[in-house]
KOLMI-111072 format. One record per residue: residue number from 0; x, y, z of N, C-alpha, C in turn. Coordinates in Angstrom, 2 decimals, m for minus. Layout:
BEGIN
> k	n_u	n_v	n_w	ca_u	ca_v	ca_w	c_u	c_v	c_w
> NUM	X	Y	Z	X	Y	Z	X	Y	Z
...
END
This chain:
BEGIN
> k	n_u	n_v	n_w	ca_u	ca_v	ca_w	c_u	c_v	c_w
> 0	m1.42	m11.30	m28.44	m2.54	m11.32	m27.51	m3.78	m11.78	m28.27
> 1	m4.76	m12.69	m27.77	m5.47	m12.82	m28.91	m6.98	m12.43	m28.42
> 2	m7.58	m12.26	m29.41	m8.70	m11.76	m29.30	m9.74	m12.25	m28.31
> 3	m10.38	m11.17	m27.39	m11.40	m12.09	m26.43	m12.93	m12.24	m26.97
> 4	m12.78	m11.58	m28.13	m13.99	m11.78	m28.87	m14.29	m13.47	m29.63
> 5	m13.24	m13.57	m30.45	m13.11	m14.54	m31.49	m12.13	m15.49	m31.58
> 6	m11.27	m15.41	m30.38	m10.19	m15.89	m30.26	m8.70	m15.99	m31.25
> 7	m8.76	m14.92	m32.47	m8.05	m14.11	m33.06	m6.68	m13.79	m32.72
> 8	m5.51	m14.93	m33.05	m4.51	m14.26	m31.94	m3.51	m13.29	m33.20
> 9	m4.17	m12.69	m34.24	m3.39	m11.54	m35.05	m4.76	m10.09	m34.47
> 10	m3.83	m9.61	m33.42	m4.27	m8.12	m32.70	m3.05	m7.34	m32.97
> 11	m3.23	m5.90	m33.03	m3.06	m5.08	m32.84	m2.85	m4.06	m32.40
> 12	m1.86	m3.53	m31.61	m1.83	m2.53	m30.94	m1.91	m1.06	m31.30
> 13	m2.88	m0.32	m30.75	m3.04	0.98	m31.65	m3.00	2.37	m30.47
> 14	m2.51	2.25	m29.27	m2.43	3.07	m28.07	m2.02	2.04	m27.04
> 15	m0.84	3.03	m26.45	m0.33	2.75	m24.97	m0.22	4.15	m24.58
> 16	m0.37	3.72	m22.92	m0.26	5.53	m22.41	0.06	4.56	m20.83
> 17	0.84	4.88	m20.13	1.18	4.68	m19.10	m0.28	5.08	m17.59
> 18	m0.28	3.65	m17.18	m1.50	3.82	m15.94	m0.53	3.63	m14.38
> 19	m1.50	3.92	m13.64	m1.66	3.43	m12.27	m0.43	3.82	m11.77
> 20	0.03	5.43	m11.98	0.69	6.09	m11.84	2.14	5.39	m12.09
> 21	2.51	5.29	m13.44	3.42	4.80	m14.19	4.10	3.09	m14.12
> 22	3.26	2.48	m13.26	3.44	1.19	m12.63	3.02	m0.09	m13.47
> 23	1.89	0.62	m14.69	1.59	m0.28	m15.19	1.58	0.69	m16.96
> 24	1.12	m0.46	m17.87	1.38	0.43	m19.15	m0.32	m0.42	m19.64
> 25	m1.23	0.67	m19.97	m2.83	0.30	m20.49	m2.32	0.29	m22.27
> 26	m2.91	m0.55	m23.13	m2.86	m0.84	m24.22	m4.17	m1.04	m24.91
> 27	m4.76	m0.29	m26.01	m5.83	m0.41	m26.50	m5.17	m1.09	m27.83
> 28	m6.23	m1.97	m28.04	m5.80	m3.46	m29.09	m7.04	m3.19	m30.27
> 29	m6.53	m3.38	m31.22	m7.96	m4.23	m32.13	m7.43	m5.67	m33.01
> 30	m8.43	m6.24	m33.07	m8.41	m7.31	m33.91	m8.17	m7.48	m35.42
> 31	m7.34	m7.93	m35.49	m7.40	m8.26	m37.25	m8.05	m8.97	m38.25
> 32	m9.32	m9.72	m37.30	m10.52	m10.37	m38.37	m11.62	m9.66	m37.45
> 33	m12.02	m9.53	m36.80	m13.58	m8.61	m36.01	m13.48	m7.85	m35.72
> 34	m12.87	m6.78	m35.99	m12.18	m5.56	m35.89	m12.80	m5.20	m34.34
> 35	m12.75	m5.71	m33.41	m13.15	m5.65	m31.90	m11.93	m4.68	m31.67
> 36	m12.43	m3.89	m30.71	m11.16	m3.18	m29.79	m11.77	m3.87	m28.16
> 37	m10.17	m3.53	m27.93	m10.03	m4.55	m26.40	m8.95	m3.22	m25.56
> 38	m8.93	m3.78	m23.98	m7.97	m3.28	m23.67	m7.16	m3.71	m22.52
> 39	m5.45	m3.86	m22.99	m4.52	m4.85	m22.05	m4.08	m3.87	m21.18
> 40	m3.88	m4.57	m19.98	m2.91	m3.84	m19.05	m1.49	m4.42	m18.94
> 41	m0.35	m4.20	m18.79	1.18	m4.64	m18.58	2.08	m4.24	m17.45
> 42	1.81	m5.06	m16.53	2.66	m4.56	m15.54	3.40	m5.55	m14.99
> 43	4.29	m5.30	m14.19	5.56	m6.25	m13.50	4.91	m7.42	m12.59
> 44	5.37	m8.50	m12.86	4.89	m9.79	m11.68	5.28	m9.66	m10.54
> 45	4.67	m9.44	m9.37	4.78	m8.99	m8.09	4.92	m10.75	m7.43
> 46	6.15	m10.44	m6.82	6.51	m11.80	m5.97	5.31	m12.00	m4.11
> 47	4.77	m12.96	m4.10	3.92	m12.46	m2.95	4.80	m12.92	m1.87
> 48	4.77	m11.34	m1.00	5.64	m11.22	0.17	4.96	m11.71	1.73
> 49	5.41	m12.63	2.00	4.95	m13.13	3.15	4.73	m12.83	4.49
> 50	4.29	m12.28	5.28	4.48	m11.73	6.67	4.76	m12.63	7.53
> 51	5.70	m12.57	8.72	5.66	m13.25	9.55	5.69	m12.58	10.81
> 52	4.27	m13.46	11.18	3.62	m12.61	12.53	4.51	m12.84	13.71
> 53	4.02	m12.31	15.06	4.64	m11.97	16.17	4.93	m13.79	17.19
> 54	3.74	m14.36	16.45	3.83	m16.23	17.34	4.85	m16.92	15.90
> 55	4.98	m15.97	15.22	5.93	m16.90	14.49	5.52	m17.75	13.12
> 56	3.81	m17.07	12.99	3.45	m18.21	11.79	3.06	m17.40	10.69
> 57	3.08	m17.53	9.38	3.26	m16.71	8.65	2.04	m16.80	7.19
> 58	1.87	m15.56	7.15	0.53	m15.19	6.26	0.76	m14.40	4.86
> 59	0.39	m14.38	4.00	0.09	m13.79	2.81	0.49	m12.15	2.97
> 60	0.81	m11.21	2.56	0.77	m9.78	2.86	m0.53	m9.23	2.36
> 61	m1.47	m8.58	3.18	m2.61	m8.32	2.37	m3.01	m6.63	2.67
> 62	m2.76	m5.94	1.00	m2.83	m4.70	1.18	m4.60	m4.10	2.09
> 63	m5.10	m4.68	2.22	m6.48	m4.25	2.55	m5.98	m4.19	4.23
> 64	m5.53	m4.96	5.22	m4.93	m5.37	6.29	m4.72	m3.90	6.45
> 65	m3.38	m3.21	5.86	m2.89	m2.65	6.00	m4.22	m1.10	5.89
> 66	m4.81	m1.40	4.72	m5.68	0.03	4.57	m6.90	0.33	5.91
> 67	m7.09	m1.11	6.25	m8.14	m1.11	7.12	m7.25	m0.36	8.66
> 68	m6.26	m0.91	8.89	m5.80	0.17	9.79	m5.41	0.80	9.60
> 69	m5.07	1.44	9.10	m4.85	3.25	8.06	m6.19	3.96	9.04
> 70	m7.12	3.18	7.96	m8.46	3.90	7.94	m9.29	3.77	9.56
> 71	m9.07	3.29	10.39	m9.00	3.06	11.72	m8.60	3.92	12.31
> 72	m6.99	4.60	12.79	m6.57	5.10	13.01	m6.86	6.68	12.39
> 73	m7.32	6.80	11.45	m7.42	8.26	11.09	m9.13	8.35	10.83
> 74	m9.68	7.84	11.45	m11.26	7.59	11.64	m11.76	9.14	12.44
> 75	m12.53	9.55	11.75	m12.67	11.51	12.37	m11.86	12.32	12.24
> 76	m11.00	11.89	11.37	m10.02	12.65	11.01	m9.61	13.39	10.00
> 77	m9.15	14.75	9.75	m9.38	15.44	8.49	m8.26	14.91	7.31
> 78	m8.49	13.38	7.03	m7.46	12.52	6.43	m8.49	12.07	4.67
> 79	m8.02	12.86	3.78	m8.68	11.40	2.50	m8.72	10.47	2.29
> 80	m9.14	10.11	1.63	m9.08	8.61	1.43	m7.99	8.50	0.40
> 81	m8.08	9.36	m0.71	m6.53	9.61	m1.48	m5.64	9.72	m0.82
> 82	m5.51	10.32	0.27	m4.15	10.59	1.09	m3.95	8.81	1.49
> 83	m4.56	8.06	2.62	m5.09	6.62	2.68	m4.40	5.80	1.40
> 84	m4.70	5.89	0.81	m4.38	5.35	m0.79	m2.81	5.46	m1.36
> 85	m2.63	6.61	m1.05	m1.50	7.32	m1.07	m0.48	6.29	m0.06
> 86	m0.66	6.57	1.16	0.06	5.74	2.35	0.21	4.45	1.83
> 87	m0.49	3.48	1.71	m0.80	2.52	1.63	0.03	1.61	m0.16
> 88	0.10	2.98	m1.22	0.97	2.05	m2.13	1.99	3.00	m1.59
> 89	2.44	3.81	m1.14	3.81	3.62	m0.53	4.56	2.96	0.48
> 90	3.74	2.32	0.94	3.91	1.27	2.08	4.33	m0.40	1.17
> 91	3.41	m0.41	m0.06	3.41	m1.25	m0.58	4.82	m1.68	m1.54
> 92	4.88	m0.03	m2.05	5.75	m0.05	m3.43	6.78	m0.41	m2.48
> 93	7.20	0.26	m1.19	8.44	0.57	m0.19	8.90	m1.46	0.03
> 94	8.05	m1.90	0.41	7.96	m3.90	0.91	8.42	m4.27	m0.86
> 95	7.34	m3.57	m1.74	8.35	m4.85	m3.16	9.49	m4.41	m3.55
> 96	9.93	m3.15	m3.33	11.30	m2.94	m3.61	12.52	m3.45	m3.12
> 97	11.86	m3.99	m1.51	13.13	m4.77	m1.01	13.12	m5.64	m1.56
> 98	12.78	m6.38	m2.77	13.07	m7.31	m3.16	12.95	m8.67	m1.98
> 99	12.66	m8.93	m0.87	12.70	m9.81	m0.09	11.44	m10.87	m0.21
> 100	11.17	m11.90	0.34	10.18	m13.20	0.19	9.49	m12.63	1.57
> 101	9.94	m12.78	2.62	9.34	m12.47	3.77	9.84	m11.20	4.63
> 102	9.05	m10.63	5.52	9.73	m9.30	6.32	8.33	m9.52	7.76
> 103	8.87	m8.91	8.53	8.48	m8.93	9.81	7.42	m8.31	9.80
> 104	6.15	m8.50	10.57	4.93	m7.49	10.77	5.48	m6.12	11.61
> 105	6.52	m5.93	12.57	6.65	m5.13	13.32	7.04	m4.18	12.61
> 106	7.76	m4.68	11.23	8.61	m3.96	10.48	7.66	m2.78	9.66
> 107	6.48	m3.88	9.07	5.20	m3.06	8.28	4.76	m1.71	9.15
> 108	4.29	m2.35	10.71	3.57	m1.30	11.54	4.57	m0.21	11.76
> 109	5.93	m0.47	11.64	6.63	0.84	12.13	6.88	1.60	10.64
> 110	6.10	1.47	9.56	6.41	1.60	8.27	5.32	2.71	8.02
> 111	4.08	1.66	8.87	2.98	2.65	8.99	2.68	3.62	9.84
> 112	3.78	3.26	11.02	3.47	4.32	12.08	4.60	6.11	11.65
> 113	5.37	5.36	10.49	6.03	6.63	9.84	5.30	7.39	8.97
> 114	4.40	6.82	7.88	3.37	7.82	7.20	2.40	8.29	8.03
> 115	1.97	7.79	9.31	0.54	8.53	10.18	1.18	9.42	10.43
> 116	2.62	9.51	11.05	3.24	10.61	11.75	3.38	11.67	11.13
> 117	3.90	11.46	9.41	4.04	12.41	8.84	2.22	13.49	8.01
> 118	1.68	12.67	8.70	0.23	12.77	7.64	m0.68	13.35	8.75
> 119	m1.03	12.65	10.31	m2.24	13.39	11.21	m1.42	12.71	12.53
> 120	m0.78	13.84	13.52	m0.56	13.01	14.80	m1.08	12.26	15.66
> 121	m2.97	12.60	15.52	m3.51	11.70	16.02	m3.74	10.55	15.96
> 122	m3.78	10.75	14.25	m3.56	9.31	13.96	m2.50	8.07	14.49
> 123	m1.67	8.90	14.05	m0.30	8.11	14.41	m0.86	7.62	15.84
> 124	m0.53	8.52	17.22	m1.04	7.72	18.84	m2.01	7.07	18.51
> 125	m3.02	7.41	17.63	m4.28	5.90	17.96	m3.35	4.75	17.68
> 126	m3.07	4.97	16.23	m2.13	3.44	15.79	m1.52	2.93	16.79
> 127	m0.14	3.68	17.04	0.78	3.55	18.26	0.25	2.84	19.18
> 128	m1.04	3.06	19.99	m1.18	2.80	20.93	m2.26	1.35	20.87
> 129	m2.54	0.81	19.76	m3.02	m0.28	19.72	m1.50	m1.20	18.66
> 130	m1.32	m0.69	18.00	m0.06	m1.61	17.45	0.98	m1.77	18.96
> 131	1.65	m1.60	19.38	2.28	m1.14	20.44	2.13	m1.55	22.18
> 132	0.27	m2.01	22.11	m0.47	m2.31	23.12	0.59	m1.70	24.49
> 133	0.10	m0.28	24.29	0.18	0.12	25.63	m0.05	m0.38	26.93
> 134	0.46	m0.78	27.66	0.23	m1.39	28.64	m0.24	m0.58	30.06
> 135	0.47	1.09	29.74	m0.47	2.09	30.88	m0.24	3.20	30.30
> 136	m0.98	4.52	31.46	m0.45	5.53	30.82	0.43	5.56	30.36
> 137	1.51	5.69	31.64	2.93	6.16	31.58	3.40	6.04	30.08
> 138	3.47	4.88	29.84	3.71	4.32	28.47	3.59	5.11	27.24
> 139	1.65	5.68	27.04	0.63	6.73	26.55	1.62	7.96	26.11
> 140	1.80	8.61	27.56	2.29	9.64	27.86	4.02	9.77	27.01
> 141	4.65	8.55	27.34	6.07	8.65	27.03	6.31	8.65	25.39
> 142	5.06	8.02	24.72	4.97	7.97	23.23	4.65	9.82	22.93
> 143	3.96	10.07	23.36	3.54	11.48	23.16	4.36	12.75	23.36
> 144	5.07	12.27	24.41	6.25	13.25	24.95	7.67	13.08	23.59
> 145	8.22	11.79	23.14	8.73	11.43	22.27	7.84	12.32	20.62
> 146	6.68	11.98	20.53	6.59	13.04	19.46	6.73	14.17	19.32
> 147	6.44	14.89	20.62	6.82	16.60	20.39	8.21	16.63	20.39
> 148	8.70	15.90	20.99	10.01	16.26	21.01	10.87	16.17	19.48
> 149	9.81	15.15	18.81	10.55	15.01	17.51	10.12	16.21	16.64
> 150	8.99	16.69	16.87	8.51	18.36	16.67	9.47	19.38	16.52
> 151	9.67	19.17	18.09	10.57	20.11	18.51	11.63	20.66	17.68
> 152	12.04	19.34	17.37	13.45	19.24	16.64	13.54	19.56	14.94
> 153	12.39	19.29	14.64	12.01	19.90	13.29	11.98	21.27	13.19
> 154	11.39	21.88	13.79	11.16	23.80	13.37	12.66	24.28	13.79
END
């Protein structure tokens, strides 16, 4: 690695400690002529996963997309932003593990409509009901009736 001071490419590694909750590995460096300390990060090359929307044309995957309706949906809600954060690289880590190039948007939202559910129910029906575009109550109602029931079935 070479130096960003002096352009020095005899560095040194003198600390690694595992970051970004074990995903990446932080490396503190020094130089072998300006005795500069630096510091590398090392983590895996992420293939960029493509979405392909509902008309069929297809976009970049963009984790912010995803946080911004997170954070939408659980808006007044007794939700963190760590928790948010939380959702969101498990949503993420969950898409690079399939190893796949492209995956469906419907696929993401029902990905996300599984962490709201498990995290604030309200959340979840706001989502639901704009991912989903309710078309009437009835509809409203039949999503809601379907969650208690999945309640139900839990205790």
């Amino acid at each position: 690695m070479k130096c960003p001071f002096c352009d020095n490419i005899d560095t040194k590694v003198i600390d690694s400690r595992p970051a970004e909750d074990g995903h990446a590995i932080r490396r503190r460096r020094v130089c072998g002529k300006c005795d500069s300390r630096f510091t590398t990060y090392e983590k895996v090359e992420e293939v960029i996963l493509m979405v392909i929307k509902r008309d069929g044309s297809r976009q970049a995957f963009d984790r912010m997309k995803v946080m911004n309706g997170i954070i939408k949906a659980c808006e007044k809600r007794p939700v963190s932003m760590d928790t948010i954060e939380y959702m969101v690289d498990q949503i993420e880590r969950g898409l690079n593990n399939m190893m796949k190039k492209e995956v469906e948007s419907s696929f993401i939202g029902e990905l996300i409509m599984k962490q709201l559910r498990e995290v604030d129910q309200v959340a979840y029906v706001r989502f639901a009901s704009v991912y989903r575009d309710f078309a009437d109550v009835e509809t409203f109602v039949a999503e809601i009736e379907k969650l208690l029931g999945q309640e139900r079935k839990e205790k």
